[in-house]
C-alpha positions in Angstrom: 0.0 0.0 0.0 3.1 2.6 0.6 3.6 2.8 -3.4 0.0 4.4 -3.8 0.0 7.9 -3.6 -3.4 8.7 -5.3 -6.2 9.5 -2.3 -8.8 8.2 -4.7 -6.9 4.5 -4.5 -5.6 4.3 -1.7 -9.5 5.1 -0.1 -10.4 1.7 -2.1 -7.5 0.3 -0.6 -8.4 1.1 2.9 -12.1 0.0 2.6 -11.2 -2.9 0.8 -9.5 -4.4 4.4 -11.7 -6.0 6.4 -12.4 -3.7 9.5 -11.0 -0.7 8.1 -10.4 2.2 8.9 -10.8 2.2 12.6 -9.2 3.6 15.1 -6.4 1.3 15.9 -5.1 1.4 12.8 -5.4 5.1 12.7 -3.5 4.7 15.7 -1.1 2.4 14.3 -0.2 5.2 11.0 0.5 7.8 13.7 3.0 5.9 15.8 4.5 4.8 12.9 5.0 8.1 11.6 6.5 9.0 14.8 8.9 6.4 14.6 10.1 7.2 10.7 10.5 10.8 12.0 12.8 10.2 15.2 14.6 7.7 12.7 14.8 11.1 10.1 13.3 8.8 7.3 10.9 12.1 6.4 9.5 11.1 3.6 7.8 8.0 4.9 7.3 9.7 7.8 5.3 12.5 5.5 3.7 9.5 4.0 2.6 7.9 6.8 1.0 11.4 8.4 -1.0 11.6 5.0 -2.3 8.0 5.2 -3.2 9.1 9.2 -5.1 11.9 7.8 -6.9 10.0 5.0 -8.0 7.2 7.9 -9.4 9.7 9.9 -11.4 11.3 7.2 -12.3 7.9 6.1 -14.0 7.4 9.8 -15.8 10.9 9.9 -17.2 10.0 6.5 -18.5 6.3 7.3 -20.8 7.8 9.7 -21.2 10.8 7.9 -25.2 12.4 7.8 -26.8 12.9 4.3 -26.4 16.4 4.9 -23.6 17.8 2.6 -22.9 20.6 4.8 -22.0 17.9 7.4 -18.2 16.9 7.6 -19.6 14.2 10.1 -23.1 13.2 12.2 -22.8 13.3 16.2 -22.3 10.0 16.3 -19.0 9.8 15.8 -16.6 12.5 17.6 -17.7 15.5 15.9 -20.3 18.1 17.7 -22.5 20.4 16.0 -22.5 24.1 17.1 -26.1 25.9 17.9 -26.7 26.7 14.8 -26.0 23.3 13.5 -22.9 24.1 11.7 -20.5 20.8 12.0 -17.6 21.6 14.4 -14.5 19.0 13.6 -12.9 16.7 15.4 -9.7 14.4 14.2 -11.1 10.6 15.7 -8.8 9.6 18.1 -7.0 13.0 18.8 -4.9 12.4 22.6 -6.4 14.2 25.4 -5.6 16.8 28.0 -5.8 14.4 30.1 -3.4 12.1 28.5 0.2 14.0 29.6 2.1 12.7 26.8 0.4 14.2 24.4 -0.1 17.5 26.3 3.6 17.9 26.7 4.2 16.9 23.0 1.9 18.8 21.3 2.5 22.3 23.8 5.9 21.7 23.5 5.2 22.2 19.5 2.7 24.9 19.8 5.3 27.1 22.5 7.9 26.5 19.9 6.0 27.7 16.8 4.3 30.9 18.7 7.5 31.8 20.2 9.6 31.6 16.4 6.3 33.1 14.5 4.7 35.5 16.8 7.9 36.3 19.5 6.2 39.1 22.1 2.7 39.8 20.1 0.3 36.9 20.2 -0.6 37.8 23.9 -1.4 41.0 23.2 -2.8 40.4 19.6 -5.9 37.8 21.2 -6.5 40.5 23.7 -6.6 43.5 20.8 -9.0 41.4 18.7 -11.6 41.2 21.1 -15.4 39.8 20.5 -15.5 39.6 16.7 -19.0 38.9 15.1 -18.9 35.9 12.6 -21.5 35.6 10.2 -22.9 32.1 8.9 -21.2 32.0 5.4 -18.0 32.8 7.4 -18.8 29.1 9.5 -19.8 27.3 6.5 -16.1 29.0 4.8 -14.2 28.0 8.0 -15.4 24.4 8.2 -14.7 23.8 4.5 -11.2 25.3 4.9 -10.8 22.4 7.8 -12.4 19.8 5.6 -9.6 20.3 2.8 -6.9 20.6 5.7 -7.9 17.2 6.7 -8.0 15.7 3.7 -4.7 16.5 1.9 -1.7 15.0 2.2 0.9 17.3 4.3 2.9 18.2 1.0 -0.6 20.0 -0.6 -1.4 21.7 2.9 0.9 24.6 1.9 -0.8 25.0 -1.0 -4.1 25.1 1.0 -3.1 28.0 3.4 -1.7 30.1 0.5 -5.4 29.4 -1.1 -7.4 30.7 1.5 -5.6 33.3 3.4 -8.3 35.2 3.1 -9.7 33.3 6.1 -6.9 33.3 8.4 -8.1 35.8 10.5 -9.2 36.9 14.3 -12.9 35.9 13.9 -11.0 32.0 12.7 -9.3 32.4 15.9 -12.2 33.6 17.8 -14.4 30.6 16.4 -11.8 28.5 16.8 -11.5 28.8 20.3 -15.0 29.5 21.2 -15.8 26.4 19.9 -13.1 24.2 22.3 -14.3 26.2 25.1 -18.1 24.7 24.3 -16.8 21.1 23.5 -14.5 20.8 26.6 -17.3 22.2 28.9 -19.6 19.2 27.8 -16.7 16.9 28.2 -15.1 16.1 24.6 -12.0 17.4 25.7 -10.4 15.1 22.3 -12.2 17.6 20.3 -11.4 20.9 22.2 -7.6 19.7 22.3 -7.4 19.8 18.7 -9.8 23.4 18.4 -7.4 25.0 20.7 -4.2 23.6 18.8 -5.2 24.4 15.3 -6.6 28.1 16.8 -3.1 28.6 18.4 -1.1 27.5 14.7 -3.8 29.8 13.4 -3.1 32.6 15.6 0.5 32.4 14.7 -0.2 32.4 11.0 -2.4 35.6 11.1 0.3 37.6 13.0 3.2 36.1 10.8 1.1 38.1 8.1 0.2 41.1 9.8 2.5 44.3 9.4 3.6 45.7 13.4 2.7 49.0 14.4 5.4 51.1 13.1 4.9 55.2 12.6 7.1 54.9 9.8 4.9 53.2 7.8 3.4 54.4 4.5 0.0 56.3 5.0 -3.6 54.5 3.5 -3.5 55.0 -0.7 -5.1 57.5 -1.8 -8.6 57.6 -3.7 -6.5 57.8 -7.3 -3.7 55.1 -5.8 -6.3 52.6 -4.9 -8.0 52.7 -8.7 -4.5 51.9 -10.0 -4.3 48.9 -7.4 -8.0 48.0 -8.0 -6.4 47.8 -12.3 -3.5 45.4 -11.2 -6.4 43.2 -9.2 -8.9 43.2 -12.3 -5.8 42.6 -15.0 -5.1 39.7 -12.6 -8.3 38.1 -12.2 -8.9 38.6 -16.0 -5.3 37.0 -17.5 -4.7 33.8 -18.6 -3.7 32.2 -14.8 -1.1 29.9 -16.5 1.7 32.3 -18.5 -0.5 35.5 -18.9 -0.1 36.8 -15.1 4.0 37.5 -16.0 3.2 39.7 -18.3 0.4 41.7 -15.7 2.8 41.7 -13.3 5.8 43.1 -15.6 3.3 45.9 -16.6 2.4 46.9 -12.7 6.1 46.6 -11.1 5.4 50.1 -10.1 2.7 48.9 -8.2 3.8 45.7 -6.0 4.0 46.5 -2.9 2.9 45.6 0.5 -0.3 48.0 0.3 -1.4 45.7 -2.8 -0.8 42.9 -1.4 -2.9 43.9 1.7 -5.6 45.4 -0.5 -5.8 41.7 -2.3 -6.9 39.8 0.7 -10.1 41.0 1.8 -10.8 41.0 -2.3 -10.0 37.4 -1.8 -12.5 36.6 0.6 -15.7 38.7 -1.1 -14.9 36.5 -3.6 -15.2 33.6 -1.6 -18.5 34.7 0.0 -19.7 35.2 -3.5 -19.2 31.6 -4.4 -16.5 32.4 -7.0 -14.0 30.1 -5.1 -11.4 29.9 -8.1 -11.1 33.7 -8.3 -10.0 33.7 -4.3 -8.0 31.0 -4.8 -5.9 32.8 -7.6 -6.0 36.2 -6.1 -4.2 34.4 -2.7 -1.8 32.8 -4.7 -1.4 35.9 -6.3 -0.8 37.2 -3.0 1.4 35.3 -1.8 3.6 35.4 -4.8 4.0 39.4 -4.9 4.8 39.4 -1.4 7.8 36.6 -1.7 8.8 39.1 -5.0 9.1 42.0 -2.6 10.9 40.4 0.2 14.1 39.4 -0.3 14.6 35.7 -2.0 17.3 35.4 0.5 15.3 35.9 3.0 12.5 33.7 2.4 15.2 30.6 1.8 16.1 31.2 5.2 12.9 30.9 6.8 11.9 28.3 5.0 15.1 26.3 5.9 14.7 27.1 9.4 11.5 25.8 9.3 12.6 22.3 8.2 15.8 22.2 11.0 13.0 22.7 13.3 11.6 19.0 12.8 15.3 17.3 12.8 16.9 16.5 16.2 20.3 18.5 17.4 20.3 21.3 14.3 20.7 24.3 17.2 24.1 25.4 15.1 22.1 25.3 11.6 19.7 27.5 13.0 21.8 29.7 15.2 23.8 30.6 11.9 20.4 30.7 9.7 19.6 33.3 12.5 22.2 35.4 12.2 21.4 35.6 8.6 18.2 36.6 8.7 18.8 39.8 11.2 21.5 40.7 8.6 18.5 41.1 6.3 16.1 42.5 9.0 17.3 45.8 10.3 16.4 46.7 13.8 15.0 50.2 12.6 12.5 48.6 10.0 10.7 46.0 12.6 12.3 46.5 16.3 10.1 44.1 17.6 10.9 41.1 15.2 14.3 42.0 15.3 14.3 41.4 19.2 12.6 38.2 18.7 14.9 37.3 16.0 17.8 38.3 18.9 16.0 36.3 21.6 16.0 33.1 19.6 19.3 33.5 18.3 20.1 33.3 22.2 18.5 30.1 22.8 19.7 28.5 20.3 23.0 29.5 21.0 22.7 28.0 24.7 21.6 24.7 23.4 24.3 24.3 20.9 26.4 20.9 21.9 29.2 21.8 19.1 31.7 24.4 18.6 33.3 26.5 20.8 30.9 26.1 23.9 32.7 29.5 25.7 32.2 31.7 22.5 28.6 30.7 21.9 27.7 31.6 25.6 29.1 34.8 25.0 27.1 35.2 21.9 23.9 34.3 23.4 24.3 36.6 26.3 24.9 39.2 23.4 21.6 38.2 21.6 19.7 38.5 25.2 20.7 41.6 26.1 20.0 43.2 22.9 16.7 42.1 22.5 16.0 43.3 25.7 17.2 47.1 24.6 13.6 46.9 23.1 11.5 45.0 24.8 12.5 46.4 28.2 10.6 49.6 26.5 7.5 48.2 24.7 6.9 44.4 25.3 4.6 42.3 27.9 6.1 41.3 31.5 5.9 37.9 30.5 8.0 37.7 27.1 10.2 40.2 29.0 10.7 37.7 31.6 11.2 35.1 29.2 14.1 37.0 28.2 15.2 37.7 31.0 14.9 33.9 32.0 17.0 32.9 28.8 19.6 35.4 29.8 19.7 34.2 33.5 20.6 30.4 31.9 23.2 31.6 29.9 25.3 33.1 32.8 24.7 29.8 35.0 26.6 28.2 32.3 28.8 30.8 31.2 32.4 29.2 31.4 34.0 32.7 30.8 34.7 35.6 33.4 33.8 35.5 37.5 32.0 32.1 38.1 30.9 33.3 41.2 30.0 36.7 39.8 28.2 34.7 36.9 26.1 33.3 39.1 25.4 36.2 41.0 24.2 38.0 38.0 21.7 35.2 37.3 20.2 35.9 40.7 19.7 39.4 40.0 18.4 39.0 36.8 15.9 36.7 38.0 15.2 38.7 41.0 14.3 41.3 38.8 11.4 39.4 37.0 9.9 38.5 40.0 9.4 42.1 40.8 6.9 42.5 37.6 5.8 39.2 37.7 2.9 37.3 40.2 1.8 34.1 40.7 -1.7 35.1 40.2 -1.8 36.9 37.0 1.5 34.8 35.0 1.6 31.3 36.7 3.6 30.0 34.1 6.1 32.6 33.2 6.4 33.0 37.5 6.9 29.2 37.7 9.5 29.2 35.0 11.9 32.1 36.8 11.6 30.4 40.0 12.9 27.4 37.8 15.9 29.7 36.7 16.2 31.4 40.4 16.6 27.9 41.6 18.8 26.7 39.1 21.4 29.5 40.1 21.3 29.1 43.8 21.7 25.1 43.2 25.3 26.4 41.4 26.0 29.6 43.4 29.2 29.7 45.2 29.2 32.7 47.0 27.3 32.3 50.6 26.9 29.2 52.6 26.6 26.2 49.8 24.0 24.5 52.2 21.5 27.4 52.9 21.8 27.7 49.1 20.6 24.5 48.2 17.8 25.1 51.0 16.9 28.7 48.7 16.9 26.2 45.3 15.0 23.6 46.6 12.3 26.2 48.2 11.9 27.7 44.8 11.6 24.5 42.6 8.6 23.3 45.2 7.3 27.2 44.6 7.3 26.5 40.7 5.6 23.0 41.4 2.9 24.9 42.7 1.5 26.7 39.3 4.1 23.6 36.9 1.1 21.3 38.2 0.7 17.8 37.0 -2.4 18.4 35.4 -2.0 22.2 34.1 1.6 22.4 32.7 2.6 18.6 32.6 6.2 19.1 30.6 6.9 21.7 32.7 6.1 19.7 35.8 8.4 17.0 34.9 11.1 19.6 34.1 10.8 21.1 37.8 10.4 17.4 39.2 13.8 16.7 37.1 15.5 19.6 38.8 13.9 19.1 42.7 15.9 15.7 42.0 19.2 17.0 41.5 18.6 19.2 44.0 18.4 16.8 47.1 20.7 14.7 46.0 23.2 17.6 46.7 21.8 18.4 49.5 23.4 19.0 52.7 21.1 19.4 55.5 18.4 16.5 56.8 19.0 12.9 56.6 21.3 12.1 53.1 19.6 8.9 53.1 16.3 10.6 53.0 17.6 13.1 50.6 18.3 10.6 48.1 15.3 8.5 48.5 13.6 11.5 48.0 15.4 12.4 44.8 15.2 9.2 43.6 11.2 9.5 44.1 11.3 12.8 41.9 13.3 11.5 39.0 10.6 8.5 38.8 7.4 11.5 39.3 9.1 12.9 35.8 9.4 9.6 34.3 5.6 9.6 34.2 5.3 12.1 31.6 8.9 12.0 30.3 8.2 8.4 28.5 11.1 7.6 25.9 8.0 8.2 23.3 7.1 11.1 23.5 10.3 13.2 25.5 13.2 10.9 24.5 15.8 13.6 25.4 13.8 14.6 28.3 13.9 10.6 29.3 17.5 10.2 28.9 18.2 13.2 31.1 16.2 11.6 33.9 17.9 8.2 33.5 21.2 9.9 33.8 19.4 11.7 37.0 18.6 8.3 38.5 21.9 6.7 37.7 23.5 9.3 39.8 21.5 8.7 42.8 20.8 5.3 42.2 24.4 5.1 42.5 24.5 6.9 45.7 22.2 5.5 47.4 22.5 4.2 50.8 19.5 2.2 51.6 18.8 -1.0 49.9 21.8 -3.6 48.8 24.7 -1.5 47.5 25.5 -4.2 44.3 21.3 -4.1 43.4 21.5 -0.2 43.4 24.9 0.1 41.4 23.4 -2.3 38.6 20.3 -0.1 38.9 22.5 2.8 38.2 24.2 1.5 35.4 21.3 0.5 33.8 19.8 3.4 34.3 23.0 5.0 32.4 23.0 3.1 29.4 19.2 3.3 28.7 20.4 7.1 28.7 23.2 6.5 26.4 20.4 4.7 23.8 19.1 8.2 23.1 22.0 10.1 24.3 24.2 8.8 20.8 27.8 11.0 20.4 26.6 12.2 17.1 23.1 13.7 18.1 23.9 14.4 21.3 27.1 15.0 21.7 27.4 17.0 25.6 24.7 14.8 26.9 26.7 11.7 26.0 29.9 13.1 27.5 27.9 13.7 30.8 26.7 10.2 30.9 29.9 8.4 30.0 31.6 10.3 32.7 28.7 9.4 35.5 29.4 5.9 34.1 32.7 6.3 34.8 32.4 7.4 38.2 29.9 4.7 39.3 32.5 1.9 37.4 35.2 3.6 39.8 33.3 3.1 43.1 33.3 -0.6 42.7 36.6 -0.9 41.0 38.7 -3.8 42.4 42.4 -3.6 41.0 43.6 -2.3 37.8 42.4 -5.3 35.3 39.2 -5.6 36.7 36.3 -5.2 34.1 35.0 -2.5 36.4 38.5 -1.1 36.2 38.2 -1.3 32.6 34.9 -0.2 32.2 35.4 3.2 34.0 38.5 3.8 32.5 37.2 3.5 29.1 33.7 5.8 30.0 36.3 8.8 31.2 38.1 8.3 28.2 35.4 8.8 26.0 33.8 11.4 28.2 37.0 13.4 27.6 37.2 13.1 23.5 34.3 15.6 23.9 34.8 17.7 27.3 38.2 19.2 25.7 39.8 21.8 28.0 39.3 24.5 25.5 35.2 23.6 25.1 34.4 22.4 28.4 36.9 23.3 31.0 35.2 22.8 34.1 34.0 19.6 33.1 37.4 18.4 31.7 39.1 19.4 34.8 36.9 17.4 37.2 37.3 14.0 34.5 40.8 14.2 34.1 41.1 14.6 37.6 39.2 11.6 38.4 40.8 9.5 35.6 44.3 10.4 37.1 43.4 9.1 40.5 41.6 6.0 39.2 45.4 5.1 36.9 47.0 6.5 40.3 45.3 4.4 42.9 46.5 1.2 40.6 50.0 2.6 40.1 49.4 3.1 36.3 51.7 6.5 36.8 52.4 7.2 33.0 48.9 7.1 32.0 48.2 9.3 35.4 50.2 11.6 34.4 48.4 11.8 31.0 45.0 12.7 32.5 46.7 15.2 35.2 47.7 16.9 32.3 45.0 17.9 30.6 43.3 19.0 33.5 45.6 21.4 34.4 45.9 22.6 31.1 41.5 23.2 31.6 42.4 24.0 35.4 44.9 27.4 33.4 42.1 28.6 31.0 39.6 28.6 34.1 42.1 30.6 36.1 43.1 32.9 33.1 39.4 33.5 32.4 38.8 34.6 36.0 39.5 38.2 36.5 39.4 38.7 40.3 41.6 37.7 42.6 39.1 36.5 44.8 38.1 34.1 42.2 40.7 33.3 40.8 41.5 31.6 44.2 37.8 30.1 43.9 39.2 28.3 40.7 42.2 27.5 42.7 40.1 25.8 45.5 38.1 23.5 42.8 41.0 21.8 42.2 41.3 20.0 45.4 44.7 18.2 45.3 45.2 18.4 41.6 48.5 20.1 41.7 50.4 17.9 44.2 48.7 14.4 42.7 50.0 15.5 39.0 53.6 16.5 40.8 53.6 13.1 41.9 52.4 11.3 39.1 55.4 12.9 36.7 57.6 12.5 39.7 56.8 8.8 39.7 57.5 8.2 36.0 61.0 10.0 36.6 59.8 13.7 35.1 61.1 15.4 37.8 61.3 18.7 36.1 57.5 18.8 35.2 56.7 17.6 38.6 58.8 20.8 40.1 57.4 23.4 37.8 53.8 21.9 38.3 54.0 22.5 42.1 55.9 25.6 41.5 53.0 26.9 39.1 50.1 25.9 42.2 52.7 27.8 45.1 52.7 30.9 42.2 48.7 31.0 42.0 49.0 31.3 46.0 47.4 28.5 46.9 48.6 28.5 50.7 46.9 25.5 51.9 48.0 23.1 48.7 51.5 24.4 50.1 51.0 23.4 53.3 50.1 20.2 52.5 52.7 19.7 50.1 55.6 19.6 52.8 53.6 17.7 54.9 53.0 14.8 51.8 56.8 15.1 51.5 57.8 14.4 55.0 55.0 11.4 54.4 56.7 10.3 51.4 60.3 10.5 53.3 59.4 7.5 55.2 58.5 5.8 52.6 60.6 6.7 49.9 63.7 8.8 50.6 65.6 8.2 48.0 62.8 9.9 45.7 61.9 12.6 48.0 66.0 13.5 47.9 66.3 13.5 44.2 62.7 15.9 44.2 64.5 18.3 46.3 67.7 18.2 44.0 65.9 19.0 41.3 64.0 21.5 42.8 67.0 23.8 43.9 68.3 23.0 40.6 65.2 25.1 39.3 65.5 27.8 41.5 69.3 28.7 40.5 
């Protein structure tokens, strides 16, 4: 059946199967094409979508009325509005109450708002207000549906661009109004996909309506709207295949934005007129005068970026698509778009897992803070918060400059939201800074580290309770996720307790993060529980470190080094570490096993990318090869964290933390002296302990000649010829 592409054969197809279509085959198409997606095998995936589409229509029409103004009777999942016009519903749409698909499909709809509408759709529902919609206007709408349902995905284009004329407030409006009356008498199936398809219709109208802008050109005149009125009539009149060149060659004078604004309401009286050809040419019209006046480049760019979107781990494409585009779209044109344009550039800076990790931090905090030059000025509190949130995330992980300070600067930021934000009128944008508030106090370093985990874990439970289970289910998880972390650093109370606790949170986000429908979201958590699975003090130690371990390689299943390069690093190295606690002797297969993890876990945290990172592995890889006398390959992994351990002190600028750096290290400086001591590098091993006594590290020193009167007993032969060398230095 995949070679027939036709919708007339493959309906015979379909009906000619014994119990089909139903729903569990319709089911079947849409978990398929979910699975040839993740896979990136599109067009089967596209395919498979269309056939999903053509089942459902299939099942509205085998218990359709013998009305033809009916799409489908009551009977089957499709309500009728007062006025008996057919409202509908795609059979087997996922619930509200079904969290995976509320997390999946708002994750979608945030994501498509936020890149189409940036700071205005807010304000834009609010402006349109109570619109009156006449009857032919219902009977219009629910035909435009019809055809969207019925069309495979690569004709749906073609279907927007047809009937533009109806994206509009009052589609919204009916959109919306109708959910609200389908969820209220319990078909919440029906009002989930009303309120989608109102939101991706909100989105579209915006993306098509011009901003406010006083520099914009004043209504045509009387004699300016004849002349627009002759390109319209030409149009309609030409011959539609070759002729329309030539009308539009004649006019050039007149495409412009005013005519293409003039040509959509045209559109639509000709709709309402029954003269559905003419609108369908004079939108296509439309939209082909307005790609003529904005730049081709342009347009290739947002068309691009609108494919990376559906491909896993493409934050680099469309950072550098971005960046493009705002070269094209200057801020004095369209300040607000060119914010928006700044604030995703931002994000998708931060998420970036290749390249230089330090220089796209910088970049993003660039991007934050310029869009917030304008919308500081002239946008909502919440998309200012959201900024402000995004910003707040990039100096948490900001490798360069004052760590400390860093952090501090988060807490401000978000501080600062708070003040224009309440839990009463923006739940969700106040859950999602107390998310970011806690996320900096989990980090901070300045203060006492245990009252600050008390501050984080106080505002992760304050998110929790707006991020419900049942209102924002994604978002729950997230915060459930983090709450985790959380007490499994935690200092005060019980540590048993504590990680009991987290390991009870990392399993409350499992619930909606299912490997389905969040599979990055559900290797994250399994990396989550691996860590305190792995920690964990009740229970029988070898049952909870095989817990952890699997709990680490489920993670590393979605977690692959090509998609997700940083996230497979993190795992392999919490691998590592749990391999290491139950290590017996160098040769041992956990020996092996955690030597191997840290390996890999260091081809991607490089000292230059991901210093902090690459310090605390190398560091851990050295001990492990130390604490089995392996003292050449010790050496090798002391190196390269001190060469990470250098560009975190460089990139410091106080003194103050630069000794914080200095402090991270623990013992680093005196176990790499030893290690190239050990394998007879007695000049590395001086200058390496001369380099920690120059970055004034006073209590390393200390310790230093206390190790070497330890080591006298033990060895003095080696502690003699350290010394030797050493003076041998100084001269």
């Amino acid at each position: 059946m995949a070679a027939v592409r036709d919708v007339s054969q493959l309906k015979n197809a379909l009906r000619s199967h014994q119990n089909a279509p139903n729903l569990d085959l319709l089911k079947a198409a849409e978990e398929m094409a979910a699975e040839r997606r993740k896979l990136r095998q599109l067009q089967e995936a596209d395919y498979l979508e269309f056939l999903a589409d053509l089942i459902a229509t299939l099942i509205l029409e085998s218990s359709a009325s013998n009305s033809d103004n009916h799409l489908a009777s009551p009977k089957a999942d499709v309500d009728v509005s007062e006025n008996g016009q057919p409202i509908v519903d795609k059979p087997n749409s996922p619930s509200r109450n079904n969290p995976a698909f509320v997390g999946r499909q708002q994750q979608v709809i945030d994501e498509q708002i936020k890149q189409l509408m940036g700071p205005r759709a807010v304000q834009a529902q609010q402006d349109w207000g109570n619109r009156v919609i006449t009857e032919d206007q219902k009977r219009l709408y629910v035909e435009f549906i019809q055809a969207h349902l019925q069309n495979p995905p690569e004709e749906r284009r073609r279907i927007f661009e047809e009937h533009q004329d109806l994206l509009s407030p009052e589609l919204v409006q009916f959109l919306k109004s109708e959910a609200v009356r389908h969820r209220q008498i319990g078909k919440n199936h029906v009002a989930d996909w009303l309120e989608m398809q109102a939101e991706l219709a909100t989105a579209m109208v915006l993306a098509n309506t011009p901003l406010k802008n006083d520099n914009l050109p004043s209504p045509p005149s009387e004699q300016q709207n004849l002349a627009y009125m002759q390109v319209v009539e030409d149009l309609l009149a030409c011959d539609r295949d070759q002729g329309f060149e030539a009308v539009l060659q004649k006019h050039e004078l007149r495409l412009d934005s005013t005519l293409v604004s003039l040509m959509k309401p045209i559109a639509a009286e000709l709709r309402l007129q029954g003269k559905s050809d003419d609108s369908n040419w004079m939108n296509r019209m439309a939209v082909h005068i307005s790609r003529m006046i904005v730049p081709d480049e342009l347009n290739e760019i947002w068309r691009e970026l609108a494919r990376l979107r559906r491909l896993p781990n493409t934050f680099e494409r469309r950072a550098r698509l971005t960046k493009q585009a705002l070269t094209l779209s200057p801020r004095q044109e369209d300040p607000q778009s060119w914010a928006s344009l700044q604030y995703s550039l931002g994000h998708l800076l931060v998420q970036c897992q290749t390249g230089d990790r330090a220089e796209n931090l910088e970049e993003a905090i660039a991007a934050y803070e310029l869009a917030l030059e304008v919308k500081a000025t002239s946008d909502t509190p919440e998309n200012l918060a959201a900024t402000r949130n995004g910003l707040a995330d990039a100096y948490v992980q900001r490798i360069r400059g004052n760590r400390a300070e860093n952090l501090e600067q988060a807490i401000r930021i978000c501080e600062q939201s708070l003040t224009i934000l309440t839990q009463a009128d923006s739940p969700s944008d106040w859950g999602k800074t107390q998310v970011s508030l806690a996320n900096a106090y989990l980090d901070r370093i300045r203060g006492n580290r245990a009252e600050n985990i008390e501050q984080a874990i106080a505002a992760y439970q304050q998110a929790l309770e707006v991020h419900t289970e049942t209102a924002f289910p994604s978002k729950w998880a997230a915060t459930q996720g983090n709450l985790a972390t959380a007490y499994g650093d935690r200092m005060r109370g019980a540590r048993a307790e504590n990680i009991e606790r987290a390991i009870a949170a990392n399993q409350q986000a499992l619930t909606i993060y299912t490997r389905t429908a969040f599979p990055e979201d559900w290797a994250q958590t399994q990396n989550s529980l691996g860590i305190v699975y792995s920690e964990r003090i009740r229970g029988d130690r070898d049952h909870n470190f095989e817990l952890a371990i699997d709990a680490y390689e489920q993670a590393l299943e979605i977690y692959t080094r090509a998609d997700f390069p940083e996230g497979w690093a993190r795992t392999q190295n919490n691998l590592a570490t749990t391999y290491s606690k139950v290590a017996q002797g160098v040769g041992g297969p956990n020996f092996e096993m955690a030597v191997s993890a840290y390996s890999q876990a260091l081809e991607i945290y490089t000292p230059e990318g991901y210093p902090n990172e690459c310090r605390n592995a190398g560091l851990r890889l050295g001990a492990l090869y130390a604490d089995n006398n392996n003292w050449e390959q010790a050496s090798s992994a002391y190196r390269r964290s001190l060469t990470a351990i250098e560009i975190l002190y460089q990139s410091a600028l106080s003194r103050t933390s630069q000794e914080s750096e200095l402090k991270s290290t623990h013992d680093l400086y005196r176990r790499a002296a030893y290690a190239f001591a050990k394998v007879g590098d007695l000049k590395t091993a001086v200058e390496i302990l001369e380099q920690g006594r120059a970055r004034g590290l006073s209590e390393a020193l200390q310790r230093d000649r206390a190790d070497l009167e330890a080591v006298r007993e033990i060895d003095p032969e080696l502690v003699d010829r350290y010394q030797a060398a050493a003076n041998t230095m100084r001269l």
